[in-house]
MMTF fields as JSON, N, C-alpha, C and O atoms, coordinates in Angstrom:
{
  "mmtfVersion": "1.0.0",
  "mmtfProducer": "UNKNOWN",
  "numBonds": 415,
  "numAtoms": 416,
  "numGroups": 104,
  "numChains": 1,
  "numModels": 1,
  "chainsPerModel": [1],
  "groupsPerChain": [104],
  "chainIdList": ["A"],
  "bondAtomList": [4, 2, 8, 6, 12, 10, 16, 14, 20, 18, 24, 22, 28, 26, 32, 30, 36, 34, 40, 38, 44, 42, 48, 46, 52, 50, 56, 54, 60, 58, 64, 62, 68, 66, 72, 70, 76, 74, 80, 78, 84, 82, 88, 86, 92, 90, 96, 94, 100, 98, 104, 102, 108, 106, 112, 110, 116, 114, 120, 118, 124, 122, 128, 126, 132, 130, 136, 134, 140, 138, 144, 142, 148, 146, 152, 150, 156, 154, 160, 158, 164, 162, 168, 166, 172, 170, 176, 174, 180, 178, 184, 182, 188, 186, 192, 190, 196, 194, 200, 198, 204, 202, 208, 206, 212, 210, 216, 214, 220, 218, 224, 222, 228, 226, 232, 230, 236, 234, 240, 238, 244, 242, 248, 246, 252, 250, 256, 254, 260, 258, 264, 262, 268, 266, 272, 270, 276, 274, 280, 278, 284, 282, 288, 286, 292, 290, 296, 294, 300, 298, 304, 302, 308, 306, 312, 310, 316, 314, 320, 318, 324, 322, 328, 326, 332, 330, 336, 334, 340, 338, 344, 342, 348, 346, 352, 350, 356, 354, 360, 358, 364, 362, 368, 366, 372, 370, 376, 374, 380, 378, 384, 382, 388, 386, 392, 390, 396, 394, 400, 398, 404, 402, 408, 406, 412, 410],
  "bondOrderList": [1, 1, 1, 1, 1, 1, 1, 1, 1, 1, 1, 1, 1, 1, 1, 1, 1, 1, 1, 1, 1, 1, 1, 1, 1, 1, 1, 1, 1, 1, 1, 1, 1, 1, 1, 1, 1, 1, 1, 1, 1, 1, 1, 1, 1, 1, 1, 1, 1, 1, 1, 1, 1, 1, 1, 1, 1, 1, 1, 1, 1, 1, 1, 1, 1, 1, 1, 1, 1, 1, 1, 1, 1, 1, 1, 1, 1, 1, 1, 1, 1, 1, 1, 1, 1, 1, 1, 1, 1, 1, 1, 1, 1, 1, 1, 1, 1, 1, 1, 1, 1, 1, 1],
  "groupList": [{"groupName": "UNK", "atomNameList": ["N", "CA", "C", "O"], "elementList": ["N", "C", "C", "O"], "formalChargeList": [0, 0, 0, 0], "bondAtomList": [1, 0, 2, 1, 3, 2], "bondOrderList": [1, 1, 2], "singleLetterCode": "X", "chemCompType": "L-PEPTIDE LINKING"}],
  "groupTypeList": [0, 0, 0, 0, 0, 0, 0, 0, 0, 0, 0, 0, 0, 0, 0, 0, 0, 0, 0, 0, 0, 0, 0, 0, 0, 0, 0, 0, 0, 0, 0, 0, 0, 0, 0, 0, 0, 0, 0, 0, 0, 0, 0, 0, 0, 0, 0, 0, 0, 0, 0, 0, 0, 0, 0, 0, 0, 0, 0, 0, 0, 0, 0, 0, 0, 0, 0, 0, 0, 0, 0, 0, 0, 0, 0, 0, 0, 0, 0, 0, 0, 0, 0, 0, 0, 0, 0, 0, 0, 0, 0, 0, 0, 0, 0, 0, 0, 0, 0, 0, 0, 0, 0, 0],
  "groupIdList": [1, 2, 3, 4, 5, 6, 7, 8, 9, 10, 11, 12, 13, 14, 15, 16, 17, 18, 19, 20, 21, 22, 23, 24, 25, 26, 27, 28, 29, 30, 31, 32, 33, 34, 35, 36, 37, 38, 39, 40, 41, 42, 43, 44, 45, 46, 47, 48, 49, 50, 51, 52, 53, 54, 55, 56, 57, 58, 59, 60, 61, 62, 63, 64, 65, 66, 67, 68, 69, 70, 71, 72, 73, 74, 75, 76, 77, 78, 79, 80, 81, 82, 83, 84, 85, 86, 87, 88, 89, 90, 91, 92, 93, 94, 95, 96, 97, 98, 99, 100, 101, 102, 103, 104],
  "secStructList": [7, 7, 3, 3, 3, 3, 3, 3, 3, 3, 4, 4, 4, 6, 3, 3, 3, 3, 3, 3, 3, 3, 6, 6, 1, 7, 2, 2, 2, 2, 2, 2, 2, 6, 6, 7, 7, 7, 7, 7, 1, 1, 1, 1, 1, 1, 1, 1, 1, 1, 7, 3, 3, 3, 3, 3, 3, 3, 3, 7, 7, 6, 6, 1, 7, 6, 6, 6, 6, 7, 7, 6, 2, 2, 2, 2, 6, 6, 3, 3, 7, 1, 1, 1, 7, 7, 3, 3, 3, 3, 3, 3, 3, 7, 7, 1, 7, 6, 6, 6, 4, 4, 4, 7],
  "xCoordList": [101.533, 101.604, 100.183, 99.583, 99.626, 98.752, 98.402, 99.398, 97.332, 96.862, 96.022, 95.495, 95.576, 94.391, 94.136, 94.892, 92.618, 91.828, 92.508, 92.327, 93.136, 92.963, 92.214, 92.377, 90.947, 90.578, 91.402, 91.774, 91.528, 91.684, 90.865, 90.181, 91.243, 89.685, 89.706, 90.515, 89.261, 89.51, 88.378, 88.291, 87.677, 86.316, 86.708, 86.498, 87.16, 87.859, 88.153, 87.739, 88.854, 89.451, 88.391, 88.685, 87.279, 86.896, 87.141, 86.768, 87.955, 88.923, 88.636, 89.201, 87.995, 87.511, 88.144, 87.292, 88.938, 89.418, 90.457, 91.622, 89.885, 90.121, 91.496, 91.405, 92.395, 93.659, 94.196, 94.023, 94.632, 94.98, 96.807, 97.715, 96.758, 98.368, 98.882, 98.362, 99.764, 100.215, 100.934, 101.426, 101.11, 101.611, 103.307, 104.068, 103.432, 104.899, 105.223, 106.347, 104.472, 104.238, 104.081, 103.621, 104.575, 104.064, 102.945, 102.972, 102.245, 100.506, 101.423, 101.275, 102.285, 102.462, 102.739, 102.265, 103.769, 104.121, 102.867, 102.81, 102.069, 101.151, 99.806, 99.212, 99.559, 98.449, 99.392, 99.053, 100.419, 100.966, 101.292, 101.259, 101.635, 101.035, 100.074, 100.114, 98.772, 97.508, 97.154, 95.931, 97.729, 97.547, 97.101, 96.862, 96.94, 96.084, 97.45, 98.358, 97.377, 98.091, 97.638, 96.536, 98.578, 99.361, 100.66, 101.738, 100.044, 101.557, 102.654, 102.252, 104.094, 105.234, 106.233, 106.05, 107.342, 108.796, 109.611, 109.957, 110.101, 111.275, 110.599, 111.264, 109.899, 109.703, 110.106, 109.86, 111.281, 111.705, 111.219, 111.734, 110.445, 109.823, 110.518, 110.22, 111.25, 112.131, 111.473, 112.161, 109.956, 109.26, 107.981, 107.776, 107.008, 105.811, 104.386, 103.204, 105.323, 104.356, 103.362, 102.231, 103.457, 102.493, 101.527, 100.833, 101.498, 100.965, 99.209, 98.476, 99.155, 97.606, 97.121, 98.0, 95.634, 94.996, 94.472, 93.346, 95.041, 94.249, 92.772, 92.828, 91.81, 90.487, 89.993, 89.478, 90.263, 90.005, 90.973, 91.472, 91.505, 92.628, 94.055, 94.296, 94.651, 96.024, 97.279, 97.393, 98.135, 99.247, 100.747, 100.845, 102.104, 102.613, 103.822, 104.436, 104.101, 105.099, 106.399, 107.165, 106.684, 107.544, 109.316, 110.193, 109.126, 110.605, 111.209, 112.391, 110.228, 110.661, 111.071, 111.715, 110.712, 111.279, 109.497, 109.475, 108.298, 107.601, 107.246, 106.075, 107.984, 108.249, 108.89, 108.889, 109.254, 109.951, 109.079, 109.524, 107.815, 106.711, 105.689, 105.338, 105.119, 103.852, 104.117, 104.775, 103.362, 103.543, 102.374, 101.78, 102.041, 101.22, 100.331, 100.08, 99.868, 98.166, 97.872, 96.827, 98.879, 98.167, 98.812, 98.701, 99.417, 99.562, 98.59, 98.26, 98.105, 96.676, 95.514, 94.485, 95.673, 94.862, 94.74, 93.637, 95.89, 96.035, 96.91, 97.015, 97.43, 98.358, 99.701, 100.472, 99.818, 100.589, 101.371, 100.908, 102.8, 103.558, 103.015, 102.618, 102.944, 102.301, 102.916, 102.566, 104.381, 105.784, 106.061, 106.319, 106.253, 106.944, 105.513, 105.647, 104.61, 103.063, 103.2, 104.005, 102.619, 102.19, 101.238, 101.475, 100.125, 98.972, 98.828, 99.068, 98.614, 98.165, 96.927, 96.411, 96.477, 94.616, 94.025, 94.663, 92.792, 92.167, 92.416, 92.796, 92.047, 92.095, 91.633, 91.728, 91.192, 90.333, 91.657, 92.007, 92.045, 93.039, 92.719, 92.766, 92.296, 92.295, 93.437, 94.121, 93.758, 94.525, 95.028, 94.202, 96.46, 96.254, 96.529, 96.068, 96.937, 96.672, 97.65, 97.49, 98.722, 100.045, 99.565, 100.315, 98.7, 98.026, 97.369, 96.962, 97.29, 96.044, 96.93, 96.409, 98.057, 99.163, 98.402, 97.871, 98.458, 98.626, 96.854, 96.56, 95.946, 94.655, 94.441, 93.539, 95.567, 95.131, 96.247, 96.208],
  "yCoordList": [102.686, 101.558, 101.075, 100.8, 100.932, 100.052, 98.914, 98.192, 98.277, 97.126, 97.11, 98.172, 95.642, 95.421, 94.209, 93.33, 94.049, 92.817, 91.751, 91.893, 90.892, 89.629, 88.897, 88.202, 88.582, 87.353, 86.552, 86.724, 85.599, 84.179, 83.288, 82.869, 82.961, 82.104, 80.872, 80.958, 80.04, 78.941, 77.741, 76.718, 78.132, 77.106, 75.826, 75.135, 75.255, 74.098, 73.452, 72.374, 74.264, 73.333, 73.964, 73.739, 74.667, 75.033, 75.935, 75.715, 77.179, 78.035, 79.551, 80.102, 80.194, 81.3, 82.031, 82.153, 82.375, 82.878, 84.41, 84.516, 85.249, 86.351, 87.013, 86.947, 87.47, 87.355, 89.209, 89.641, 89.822, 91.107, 90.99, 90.169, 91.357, 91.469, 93.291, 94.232, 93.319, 94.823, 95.161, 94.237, 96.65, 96.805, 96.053, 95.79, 95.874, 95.28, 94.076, 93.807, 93.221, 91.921, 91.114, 91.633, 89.818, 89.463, 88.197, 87.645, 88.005, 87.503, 85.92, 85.329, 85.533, 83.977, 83.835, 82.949, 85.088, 84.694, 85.011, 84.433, 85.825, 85.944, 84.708, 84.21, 84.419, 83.104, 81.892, 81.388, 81.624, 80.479, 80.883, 79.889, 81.979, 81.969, 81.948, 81.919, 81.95, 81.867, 80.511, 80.373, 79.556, 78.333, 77.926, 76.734, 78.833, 78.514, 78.165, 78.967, 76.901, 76.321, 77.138, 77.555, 77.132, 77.943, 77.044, 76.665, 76.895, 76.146, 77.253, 78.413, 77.01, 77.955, 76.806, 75.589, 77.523, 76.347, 77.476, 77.42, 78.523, 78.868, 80.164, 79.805, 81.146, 82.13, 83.836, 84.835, 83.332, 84.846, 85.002, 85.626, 84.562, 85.457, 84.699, 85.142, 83.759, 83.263, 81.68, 80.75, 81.637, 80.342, 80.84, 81.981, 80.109, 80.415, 79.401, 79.373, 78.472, 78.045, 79.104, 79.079, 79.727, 80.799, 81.462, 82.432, 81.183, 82.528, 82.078, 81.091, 83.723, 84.037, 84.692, 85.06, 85.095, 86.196, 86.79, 86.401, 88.688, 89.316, 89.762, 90.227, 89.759, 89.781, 91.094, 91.692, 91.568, 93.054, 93.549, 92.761, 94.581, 95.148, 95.531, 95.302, 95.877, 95.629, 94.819, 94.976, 94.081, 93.677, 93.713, 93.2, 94.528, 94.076, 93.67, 93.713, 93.199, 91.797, 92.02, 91.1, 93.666, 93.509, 93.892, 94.743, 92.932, 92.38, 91.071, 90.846, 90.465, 89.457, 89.539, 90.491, 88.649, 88.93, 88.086, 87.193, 88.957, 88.169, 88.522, 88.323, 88.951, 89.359, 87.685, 87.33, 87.238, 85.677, 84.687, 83.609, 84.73, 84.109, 84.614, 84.086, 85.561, 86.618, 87.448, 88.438, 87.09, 88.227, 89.294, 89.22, 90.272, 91.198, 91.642, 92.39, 90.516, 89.934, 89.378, 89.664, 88.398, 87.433, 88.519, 88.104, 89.866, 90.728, 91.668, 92.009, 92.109, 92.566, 91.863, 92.429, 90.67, 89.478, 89.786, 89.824, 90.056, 90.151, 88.996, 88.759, 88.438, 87.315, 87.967, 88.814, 87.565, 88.176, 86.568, 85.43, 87.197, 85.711, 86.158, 87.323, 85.643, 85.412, 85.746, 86.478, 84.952, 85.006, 86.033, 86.234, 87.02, 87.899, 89.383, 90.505, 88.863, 89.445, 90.325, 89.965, 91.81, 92.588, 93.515, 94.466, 93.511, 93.768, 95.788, 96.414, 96.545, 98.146, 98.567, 99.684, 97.385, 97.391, 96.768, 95.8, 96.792, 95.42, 94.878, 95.323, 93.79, 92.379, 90.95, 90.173, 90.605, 89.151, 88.767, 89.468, 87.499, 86.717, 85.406, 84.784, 84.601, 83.696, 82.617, 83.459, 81.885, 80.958, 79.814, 79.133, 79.584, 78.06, 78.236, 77.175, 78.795, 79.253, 79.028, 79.497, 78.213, 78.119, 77.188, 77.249, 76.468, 75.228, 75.923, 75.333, 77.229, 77.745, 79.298, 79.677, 79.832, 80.668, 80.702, 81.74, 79.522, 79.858, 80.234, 80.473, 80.259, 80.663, 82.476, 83.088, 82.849, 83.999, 84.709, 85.922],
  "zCoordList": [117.573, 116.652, 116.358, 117.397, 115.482, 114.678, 114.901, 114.94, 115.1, 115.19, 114.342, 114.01, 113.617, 112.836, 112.912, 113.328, 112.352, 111.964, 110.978, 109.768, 111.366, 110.025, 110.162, 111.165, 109.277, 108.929, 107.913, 106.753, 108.857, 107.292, 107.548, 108.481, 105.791, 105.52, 104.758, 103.834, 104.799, 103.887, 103.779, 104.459, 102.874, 103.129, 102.888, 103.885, 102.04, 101.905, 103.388, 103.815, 103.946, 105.426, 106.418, 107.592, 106.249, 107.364, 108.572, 109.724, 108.042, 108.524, 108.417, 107.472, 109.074, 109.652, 110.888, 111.767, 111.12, 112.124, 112.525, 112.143, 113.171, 113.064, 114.286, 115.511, 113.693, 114.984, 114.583, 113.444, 115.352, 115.811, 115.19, 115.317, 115.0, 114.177, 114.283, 113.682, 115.016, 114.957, 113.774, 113.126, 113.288, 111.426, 111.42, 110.489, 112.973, 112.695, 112.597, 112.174, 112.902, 112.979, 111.369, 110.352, 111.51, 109.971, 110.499, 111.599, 109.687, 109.878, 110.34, 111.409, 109.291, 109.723, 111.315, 112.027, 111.816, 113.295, 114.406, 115.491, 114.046, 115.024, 114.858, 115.815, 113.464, 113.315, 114.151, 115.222, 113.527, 114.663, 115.887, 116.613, 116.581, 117.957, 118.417, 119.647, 117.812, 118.032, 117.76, 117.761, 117.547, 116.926, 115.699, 115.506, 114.754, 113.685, 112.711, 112.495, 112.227, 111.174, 109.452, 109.097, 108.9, 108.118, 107.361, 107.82, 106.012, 105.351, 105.339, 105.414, 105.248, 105.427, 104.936, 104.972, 104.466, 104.566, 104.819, 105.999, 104.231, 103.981, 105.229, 106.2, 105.66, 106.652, 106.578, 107.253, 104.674, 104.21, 103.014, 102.086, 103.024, 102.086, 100.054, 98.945, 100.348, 99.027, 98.603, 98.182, 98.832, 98.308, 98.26, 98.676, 97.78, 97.681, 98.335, 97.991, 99.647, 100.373, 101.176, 100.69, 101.922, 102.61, 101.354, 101.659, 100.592, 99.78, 100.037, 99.982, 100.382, 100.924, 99.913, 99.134, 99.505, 98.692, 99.135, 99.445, 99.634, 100.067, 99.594, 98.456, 99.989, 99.555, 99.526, 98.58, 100.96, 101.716, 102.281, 103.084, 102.219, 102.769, 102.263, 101.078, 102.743, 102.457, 103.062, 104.278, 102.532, 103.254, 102.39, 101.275, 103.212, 102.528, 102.896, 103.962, 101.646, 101.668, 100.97, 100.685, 100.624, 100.255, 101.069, 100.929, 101.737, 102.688, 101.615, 101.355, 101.207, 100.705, 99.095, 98.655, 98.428, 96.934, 95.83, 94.982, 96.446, 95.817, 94.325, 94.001, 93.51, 92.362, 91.299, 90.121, 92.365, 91.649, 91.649, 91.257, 92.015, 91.993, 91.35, 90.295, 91.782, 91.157, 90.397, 90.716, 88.423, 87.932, 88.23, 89.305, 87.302, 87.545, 88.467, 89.412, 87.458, 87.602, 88.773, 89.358, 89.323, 89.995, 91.766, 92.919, 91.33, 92.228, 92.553, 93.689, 91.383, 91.566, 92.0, 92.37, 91.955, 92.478, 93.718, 94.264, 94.35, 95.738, 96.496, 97.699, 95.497, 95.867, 97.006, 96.557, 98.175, 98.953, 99.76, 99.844, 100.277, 101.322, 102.471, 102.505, 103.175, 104.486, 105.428, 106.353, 105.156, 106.045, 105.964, 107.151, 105.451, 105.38, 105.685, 106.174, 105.28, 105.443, 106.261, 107.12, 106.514, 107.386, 107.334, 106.589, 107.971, 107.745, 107.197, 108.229, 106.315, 106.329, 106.563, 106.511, 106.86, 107.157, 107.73, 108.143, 108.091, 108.345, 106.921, 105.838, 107.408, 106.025, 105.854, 106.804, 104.817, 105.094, 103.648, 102.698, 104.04, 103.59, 103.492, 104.553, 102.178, 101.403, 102.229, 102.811, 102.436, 102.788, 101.84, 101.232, 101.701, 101.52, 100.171, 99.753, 99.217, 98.236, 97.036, 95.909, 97.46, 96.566, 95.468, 94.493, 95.34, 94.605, 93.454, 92.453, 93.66, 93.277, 92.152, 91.103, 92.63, 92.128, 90.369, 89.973, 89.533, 88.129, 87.785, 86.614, 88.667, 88.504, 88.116, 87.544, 88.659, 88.767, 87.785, 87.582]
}
């Protein structure tokens, strides 16, 4: 099994922090066992609080339905759920990011 690097990041809050996530794992359950806070509501993947922007790497997310939130673009962006998140790479991940959805 696979392990990798996540960084998440969030200059705004001051949030740098790098946590080991195995390919089976999804990023939200291992950052909150690590303590690092993380907005979430719903955990399947059917809202768009968690949404991270992958920067570097890959993650994916499709367990969930993030097609009802993200068109194309803002998929090529790298717009990914969190909750449902699982790392194919190392990866540096944008945080915090649902505020931010119609930017991209």
């Amino acid at each position: 099994m696979a392990e990798y690097q996540v960084r998440l990041i969030n200059e705004n809050l001051g949030l740098d922090e790098t946590i080991e996530v195995d390919e089976d794992e999804y990023i939200l359950d291992v950052a909150e066992f690590e303590e690092i806070e993380l907005p979430f509501s719903c955990r399947s993947g059917t809202c768009s609080s968690c949404t991270g922007r992958v920067i570097e790497g890959d993650v994916d997310d499709s367990a969930g339905q993030p097609e009802m939130f993200f068109n194309k673009d803002q998929r090529a962006a790298g717009l990914r759920l969190l909750c449902i998140g699982r790392p194919k790479s190392d990866c540096t991940i944008e945080t915090h990011m649902e505020s931010r959805i119609s930017e991209f």
